[in-house]
MMTF fields as JSON, N, C-alpha, C and O atoms, coordinates in Angstrom:
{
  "mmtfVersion": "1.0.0",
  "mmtfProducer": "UNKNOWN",
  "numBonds": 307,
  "numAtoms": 308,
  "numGroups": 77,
  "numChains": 1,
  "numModels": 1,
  "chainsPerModel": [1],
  "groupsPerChain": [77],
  "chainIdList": ["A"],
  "bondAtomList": [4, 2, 8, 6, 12, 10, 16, 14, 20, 18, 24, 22, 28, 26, 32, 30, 36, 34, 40, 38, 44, 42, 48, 46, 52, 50, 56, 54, 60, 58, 64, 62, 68, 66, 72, 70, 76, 74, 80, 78, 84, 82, 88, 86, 92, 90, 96, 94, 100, 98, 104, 102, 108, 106, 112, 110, 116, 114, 120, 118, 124, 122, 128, 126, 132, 130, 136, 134, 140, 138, 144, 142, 148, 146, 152, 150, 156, 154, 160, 158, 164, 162, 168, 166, 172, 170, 176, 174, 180, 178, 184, 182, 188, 186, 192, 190, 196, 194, 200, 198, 204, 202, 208, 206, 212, 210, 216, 214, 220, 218, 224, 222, 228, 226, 232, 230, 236, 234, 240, 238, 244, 242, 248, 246, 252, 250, 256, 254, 260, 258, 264, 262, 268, 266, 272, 270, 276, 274, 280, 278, 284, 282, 288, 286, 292, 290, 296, 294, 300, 298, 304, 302],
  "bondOrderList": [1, 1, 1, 1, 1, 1, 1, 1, 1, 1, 1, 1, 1, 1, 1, 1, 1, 1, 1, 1, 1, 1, 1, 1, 1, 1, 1, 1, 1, 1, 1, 1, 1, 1, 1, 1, 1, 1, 1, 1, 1, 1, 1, 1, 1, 1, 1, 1, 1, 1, 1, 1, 1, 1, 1, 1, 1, 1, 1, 1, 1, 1, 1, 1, 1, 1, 1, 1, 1, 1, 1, 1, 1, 1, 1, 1],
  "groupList": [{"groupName": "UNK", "atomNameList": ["N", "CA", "C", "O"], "elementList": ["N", "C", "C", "O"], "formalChargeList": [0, 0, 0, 0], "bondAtomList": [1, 0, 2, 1, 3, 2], "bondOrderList": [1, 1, 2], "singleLetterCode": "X", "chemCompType": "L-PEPTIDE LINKING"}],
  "groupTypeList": [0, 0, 0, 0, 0, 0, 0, 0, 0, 0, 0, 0, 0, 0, 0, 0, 0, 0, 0, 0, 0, 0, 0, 0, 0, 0, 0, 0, 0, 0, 0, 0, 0, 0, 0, 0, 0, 0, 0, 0, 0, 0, 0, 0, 0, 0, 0, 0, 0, 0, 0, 0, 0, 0, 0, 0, 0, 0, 0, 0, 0, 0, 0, 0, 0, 0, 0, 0, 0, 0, 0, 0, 0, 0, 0, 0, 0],
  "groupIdList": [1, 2, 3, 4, 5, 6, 7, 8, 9, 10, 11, 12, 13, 14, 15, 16, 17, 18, 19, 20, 21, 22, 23, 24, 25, 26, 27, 28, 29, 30, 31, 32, 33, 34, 35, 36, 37, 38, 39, 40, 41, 42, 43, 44, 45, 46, 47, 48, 49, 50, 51, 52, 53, 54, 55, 56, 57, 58, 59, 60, 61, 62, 63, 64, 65, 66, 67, 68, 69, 70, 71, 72, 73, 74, 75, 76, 77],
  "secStructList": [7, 7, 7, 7, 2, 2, 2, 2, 2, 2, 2, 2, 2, 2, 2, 2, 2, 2, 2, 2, 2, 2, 2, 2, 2, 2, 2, 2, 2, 2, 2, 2, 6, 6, 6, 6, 1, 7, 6, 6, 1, 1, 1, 7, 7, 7, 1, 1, 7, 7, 7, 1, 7, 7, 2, 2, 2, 2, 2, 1, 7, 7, 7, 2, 2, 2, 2, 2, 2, 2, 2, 2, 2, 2, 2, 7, 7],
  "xCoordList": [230.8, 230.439, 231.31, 232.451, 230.561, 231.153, 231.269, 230.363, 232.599, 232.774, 233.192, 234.358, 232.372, 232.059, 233.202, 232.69, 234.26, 235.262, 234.757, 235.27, 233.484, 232.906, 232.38, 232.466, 231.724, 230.142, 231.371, 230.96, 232.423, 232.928, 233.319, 232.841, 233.998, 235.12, 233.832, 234.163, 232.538, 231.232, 231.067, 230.548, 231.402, 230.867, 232.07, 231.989, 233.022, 234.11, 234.217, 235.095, 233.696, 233.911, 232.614, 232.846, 231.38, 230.447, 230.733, 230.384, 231.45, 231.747, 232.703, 232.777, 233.352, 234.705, 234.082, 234.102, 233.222, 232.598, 231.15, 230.8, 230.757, 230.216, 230.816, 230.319, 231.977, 233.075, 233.071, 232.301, 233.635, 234.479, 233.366, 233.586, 231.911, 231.231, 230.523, 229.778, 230.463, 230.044, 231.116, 230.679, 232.537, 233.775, 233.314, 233.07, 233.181, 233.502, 231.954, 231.922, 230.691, 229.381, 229.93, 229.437, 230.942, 230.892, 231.818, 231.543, 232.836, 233.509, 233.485, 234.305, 232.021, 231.599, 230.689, 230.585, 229.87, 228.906, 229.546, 229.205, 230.842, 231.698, 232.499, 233.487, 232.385, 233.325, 231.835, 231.989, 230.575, 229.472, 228.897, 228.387, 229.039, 228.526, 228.427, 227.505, 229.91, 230.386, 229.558, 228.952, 229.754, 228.721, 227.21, 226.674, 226.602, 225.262, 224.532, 223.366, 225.812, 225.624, 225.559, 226.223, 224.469, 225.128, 226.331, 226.787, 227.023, 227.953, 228.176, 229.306, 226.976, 227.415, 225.704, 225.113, 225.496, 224.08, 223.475, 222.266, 224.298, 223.748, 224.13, 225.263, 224.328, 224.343, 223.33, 222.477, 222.816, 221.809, 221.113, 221.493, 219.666, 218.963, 219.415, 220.078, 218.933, 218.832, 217.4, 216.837, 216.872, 216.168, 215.339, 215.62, 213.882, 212.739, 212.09, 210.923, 213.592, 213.398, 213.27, 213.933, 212.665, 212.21, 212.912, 212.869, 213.738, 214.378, 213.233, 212.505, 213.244, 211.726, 212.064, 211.138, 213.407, 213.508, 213.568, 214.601, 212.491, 212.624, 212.723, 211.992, 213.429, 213.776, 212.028, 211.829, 210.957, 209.965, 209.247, 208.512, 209.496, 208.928, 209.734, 209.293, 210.374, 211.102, 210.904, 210.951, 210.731, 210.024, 208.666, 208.402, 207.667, 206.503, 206.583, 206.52, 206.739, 206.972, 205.304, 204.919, 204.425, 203.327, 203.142, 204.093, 201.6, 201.683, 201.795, 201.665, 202.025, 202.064, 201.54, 202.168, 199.874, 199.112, 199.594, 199.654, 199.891, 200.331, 201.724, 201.57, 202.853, 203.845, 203.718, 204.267, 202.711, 202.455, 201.824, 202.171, 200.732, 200.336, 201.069, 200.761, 201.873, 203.152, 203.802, 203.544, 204.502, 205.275, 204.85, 205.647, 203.242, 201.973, 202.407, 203.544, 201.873, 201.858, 202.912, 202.983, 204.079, 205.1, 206.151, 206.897, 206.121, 206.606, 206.162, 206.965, 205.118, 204.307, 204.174, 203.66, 205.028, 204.84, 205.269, 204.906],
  "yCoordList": [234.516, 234.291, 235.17, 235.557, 235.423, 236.892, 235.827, 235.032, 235.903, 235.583, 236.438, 236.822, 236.708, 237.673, 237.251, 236.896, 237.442, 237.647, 237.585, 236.815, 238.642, 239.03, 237.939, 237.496, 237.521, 236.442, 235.117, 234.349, 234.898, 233.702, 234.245, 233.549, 235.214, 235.285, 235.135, 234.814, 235.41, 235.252, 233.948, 233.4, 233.557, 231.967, 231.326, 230.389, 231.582, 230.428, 231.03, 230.419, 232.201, 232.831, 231.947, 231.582, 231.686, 231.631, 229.664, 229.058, 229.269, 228.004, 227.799, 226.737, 228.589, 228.67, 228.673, 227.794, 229.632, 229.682, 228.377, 228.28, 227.926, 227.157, 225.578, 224.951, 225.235, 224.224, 224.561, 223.918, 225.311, 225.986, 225.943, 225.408, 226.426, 226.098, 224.724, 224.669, 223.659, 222.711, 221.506, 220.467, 222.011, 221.634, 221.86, 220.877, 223.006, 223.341, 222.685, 221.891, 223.042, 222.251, 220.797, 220.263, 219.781, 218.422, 218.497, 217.62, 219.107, 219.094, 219.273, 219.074, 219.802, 220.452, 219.564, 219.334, 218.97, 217.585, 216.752, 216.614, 215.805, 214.985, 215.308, 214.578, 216.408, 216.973, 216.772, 216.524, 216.876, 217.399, 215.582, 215.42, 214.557, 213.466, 212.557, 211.795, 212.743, 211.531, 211.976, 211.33, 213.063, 213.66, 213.563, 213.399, 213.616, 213.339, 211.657, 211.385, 210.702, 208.768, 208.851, 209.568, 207.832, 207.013, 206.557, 205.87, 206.579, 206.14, 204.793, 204.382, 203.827, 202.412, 201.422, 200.63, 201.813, 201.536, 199.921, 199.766, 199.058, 197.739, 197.908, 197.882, 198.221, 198.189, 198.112, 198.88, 197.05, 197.197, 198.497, 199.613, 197.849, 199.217, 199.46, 198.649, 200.9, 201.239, 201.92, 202.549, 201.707, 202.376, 201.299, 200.11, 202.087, 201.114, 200.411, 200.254, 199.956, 199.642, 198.375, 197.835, 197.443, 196.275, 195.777, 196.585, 194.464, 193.85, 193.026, 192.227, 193.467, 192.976, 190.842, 190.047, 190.419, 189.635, 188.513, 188.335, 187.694, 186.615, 185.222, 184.692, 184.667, 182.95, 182.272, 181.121, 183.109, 182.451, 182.037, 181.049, 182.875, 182.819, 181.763, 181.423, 181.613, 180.589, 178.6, 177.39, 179.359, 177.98, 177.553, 176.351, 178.558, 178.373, 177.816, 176.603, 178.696, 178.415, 178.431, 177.762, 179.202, 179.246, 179.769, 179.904, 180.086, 180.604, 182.199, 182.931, 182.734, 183.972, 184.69, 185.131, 184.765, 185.789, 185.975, 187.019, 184.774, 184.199, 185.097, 185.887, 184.951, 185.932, 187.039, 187.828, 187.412, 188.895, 189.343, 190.381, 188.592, 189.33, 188.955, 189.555, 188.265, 187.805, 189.507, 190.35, 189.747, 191.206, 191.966, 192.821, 192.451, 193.982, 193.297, 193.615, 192.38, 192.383, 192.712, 193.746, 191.659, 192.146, 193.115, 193.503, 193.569, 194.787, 196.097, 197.0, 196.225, 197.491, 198.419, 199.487, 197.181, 198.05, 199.615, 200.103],
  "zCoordList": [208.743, 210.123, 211.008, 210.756, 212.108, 212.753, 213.97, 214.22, 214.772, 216.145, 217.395, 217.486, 218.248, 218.299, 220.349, 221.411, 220.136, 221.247, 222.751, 223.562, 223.139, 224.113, 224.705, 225.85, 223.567, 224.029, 224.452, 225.323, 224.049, 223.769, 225.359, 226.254, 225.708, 226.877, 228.278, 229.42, 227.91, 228.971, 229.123, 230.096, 228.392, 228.263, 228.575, 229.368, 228.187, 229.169, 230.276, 230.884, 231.153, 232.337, 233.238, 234.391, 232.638, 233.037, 233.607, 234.62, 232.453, 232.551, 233.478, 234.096, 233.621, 235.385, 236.082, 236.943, 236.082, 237.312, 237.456, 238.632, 236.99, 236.958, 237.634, 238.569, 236.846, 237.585, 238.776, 239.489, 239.227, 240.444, 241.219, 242.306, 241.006, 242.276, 242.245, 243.223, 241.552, 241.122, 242.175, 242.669, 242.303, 242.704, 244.108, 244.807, 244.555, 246.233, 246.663, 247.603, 245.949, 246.51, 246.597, 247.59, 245.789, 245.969, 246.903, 247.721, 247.253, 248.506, 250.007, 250.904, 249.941, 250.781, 251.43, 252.635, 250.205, 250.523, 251.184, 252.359, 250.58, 250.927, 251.989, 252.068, 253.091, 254.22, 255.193, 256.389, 254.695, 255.44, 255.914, 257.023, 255.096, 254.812, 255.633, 255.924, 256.159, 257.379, 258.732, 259.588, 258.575, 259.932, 259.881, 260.977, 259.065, 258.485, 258.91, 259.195, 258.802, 258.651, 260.111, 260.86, 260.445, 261.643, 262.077, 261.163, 262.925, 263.29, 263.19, 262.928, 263.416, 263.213, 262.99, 263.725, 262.044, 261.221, 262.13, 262.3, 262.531, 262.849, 263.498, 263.017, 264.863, 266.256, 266.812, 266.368, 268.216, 269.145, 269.343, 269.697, 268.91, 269.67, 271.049, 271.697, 271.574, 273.358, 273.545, 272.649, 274.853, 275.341, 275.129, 274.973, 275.15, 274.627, 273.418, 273.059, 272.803, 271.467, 271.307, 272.193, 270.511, 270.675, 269.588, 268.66, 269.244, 268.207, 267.651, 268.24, 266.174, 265.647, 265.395, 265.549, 265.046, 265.093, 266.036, 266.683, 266.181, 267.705, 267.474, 266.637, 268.03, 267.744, 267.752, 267.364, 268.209, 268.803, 267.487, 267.458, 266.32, 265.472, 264.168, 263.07, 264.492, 263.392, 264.693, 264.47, 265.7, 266.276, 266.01, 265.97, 265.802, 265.335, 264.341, 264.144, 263.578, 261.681, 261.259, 260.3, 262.012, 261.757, 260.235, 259.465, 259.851, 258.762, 258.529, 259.511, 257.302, 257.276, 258.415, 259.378, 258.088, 258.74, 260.267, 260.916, 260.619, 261.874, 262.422, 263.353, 261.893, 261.884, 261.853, 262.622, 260.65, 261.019, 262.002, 262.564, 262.393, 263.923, 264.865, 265.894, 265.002, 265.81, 265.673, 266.533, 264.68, 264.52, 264.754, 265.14, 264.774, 265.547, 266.523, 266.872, 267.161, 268.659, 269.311, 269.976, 269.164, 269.56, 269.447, 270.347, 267.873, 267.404, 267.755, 267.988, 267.796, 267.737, 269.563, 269.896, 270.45, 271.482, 271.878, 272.948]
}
């Protein structure tokens, strides 16, 4: 069996380099990420945003179908 020096020194070169950019893409993700998230995921809507949840509907306690057109109507404005 012939081992052939070249092919071996391509291939652990190819594999450095492979790490190494494998390394800076996940560092790069993880620097890019925080900026990407909402700032604070459950916070009050603003503007003309409607909170889909209403006390009106756990006073009903109607049936399904009932809730759901409860949520178009009032959701969907």
């Amino acid at each position: 069996m012939i081992i052939s020096f070249r092919k071996w020194k391509e291939r652990l070169r190819f594999l450095a380099w492979f790490i190494t950019l494998t390394c800076v893409l996940y560092y790069v993700m993880s620097w890019i990420s925080p900026w990407l998230e909402p700032s604070s995921k459950y916070k009050e809507p603003s503007g003309k945003s409607v909170k889909v949840f209403h006390e009106q509907v756990l006073a009903n306690e109607g049936t399904f179908s009932e809730r759901l057109r409860f949520f178009y109507w009032f959701g969907g404005e």
